[in-house]
PAVO-547883 format. One record per residue (C-alpha): residue number from 1; residue in three letters; x, y, z. Coordinates in nm, 2 decimals. Example, Ala and Ser with C-alpha at 12.3 -4.5 7.8 and 13.67 -1.06 7.14 Angstrom:
BEGIN
1, ALA, 1.23, -0.45, 0.78
2, SER, 1.37, -0.11, 0.71
! end
This chain:
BEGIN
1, UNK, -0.19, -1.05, -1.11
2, UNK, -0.31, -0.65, -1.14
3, UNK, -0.51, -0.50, -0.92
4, UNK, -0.69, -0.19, -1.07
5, UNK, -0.76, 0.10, -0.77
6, UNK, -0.98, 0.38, -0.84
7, UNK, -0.89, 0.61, -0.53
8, UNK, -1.14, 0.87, -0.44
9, UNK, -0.97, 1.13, -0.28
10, UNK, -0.64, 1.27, -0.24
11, UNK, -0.49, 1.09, 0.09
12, UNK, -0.71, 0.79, 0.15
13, UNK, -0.58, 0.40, 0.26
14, UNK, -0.81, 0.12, 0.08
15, UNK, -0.77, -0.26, 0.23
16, UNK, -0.73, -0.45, -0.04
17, UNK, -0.62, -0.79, 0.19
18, UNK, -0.94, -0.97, -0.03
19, UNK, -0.77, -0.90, -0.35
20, UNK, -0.41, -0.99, -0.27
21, UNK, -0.59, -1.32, -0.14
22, UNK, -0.75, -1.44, -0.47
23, UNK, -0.40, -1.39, -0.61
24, UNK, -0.25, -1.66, -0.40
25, UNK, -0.23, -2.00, -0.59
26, UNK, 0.03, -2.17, -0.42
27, UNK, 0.07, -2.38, -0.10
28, UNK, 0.37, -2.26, 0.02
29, UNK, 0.60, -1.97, -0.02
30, UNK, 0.54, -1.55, -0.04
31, UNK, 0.39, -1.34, -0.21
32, UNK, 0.53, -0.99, -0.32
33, UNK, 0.27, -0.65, -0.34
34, UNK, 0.44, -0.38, -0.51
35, UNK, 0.27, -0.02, -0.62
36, UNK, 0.51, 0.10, -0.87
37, UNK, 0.38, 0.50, -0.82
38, UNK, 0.58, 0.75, -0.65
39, UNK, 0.27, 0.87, -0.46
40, UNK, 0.11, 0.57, -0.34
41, UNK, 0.25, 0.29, -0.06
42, UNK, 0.19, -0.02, 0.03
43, UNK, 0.18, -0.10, 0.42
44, UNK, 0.03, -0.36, 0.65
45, UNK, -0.12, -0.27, 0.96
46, UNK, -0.49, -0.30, 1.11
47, UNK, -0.81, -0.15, 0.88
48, UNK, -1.00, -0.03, 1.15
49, UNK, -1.17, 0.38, 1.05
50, UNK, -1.04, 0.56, 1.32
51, UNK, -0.65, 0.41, 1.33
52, UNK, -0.69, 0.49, 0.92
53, UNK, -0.79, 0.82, 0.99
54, UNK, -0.53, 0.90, 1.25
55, UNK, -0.29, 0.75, 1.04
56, UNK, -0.34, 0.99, 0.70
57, UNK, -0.38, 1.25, 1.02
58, UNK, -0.04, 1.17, 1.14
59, UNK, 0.14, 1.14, 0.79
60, UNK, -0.01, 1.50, 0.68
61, UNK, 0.13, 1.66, 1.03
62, UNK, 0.47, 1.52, 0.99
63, UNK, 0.51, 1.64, 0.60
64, UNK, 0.26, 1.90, 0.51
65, UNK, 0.10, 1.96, 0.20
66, UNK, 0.28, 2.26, 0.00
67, UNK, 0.50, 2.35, 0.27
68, UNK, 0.77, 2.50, 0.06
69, UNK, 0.91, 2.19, -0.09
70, UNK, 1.15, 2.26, -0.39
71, UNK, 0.94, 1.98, -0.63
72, UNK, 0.66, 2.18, -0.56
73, UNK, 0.74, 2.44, -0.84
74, UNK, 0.70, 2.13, -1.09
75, UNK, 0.32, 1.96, -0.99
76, UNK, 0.30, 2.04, -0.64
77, UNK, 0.31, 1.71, -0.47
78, UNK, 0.66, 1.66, -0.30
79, UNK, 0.47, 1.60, 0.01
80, UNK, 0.32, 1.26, -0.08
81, UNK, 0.68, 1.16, -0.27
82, UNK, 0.80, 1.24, 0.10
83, UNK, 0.55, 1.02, 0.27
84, UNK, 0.53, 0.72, -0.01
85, UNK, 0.93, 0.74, 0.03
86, UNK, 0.89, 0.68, 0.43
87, UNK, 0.65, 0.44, 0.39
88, UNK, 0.73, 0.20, 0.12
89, UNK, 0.61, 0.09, -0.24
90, UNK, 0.63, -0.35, -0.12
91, UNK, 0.58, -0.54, 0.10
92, UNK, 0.65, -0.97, 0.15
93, UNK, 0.34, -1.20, 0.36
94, UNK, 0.43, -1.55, 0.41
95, UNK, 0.22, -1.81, 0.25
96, UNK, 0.13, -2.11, 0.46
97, UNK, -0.11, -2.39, 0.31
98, UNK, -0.26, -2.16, 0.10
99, UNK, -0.31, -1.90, 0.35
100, UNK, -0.19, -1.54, 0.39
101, UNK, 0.05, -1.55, 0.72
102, UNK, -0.10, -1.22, 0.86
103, UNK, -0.20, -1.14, 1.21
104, UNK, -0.53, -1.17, 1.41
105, UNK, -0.57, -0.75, 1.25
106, UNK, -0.34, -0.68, 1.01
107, UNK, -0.47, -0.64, 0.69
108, UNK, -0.27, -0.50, 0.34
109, UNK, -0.34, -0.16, 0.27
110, UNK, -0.26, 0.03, -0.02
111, UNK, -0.18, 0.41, 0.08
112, UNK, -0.29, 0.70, -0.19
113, UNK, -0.11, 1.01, -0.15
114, UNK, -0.20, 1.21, -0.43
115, UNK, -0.52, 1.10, -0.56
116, UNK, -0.74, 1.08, -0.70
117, UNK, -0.69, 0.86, -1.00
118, UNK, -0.67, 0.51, -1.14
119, UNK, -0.38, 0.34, -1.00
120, UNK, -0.23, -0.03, -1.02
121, UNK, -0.11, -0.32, -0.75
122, UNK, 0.13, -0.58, -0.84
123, UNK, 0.08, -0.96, -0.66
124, UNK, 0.34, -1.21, -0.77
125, UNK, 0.33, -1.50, -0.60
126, UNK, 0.66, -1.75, -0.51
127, UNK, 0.65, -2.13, -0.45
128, UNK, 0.86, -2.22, -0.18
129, UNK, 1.08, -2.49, -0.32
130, UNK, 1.03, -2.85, -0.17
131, UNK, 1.32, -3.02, 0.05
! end
């Protein structure tokens, strides 16, 4: 399955938990999200506005925008390469009698570092195999 994202802004984390959910056809296994841009990410971790907001704070203090990064003579981004790179483009949830195995607040957020523009999620889905 694809999920289509049409990311407003230029650093912005979208919970797309929902999505990854309607993708899951299976009883028991895992199921894979992947981003395959160098500028986005794909974390899990709670939704809630403020901790978002704190995070994207966080992520922009640690690796500034144009802070004299050598990619940024080519399209001045190196920043959210740097960031996607820390963070990850995957991750793996448990399935469990049909259910996402995700805690009380985590939630699966994709992570746009370089927006905005029209960007894609990956969901495959693996059946765990019986016996």
């Amino acid at each position: 399955m694809i999920i289509d994202i049409t990311t407003q802004k230029r650093e912005e984390i979208i919970d797309i938990t929902d999505d990854v959910r309607k993708a899951v056809q299976l009883e028991n296994g895992f199921v894979v999200v992947y981003t395959p841009h160098t500028t986005t990410a794909v974390i899990v971790n709670e939704a809630e506005r403020g901790l978002l907001d704190d995070f994207i704070k966080k992520l922009s203090e640690l690796v500034p925008y144009m802070a004299g990064y050598s990619h940024d003579r080519i399209d001045s981004n190196a920043d959210a390469h740097i960031k996607a790179g820390i963070l990850g483009n995957s991750i793996t949830v448990p399935v469990v009698r049909g259910e996402l195995l995700l805690g009380t607040w985590q939630r699966i957020l994709f992570v746009e570092l370089d927006g905005p523009r029209e960007r894609r999620v990956y969901v495959m889905t693996y059946e765990a195999k019986k016996g």
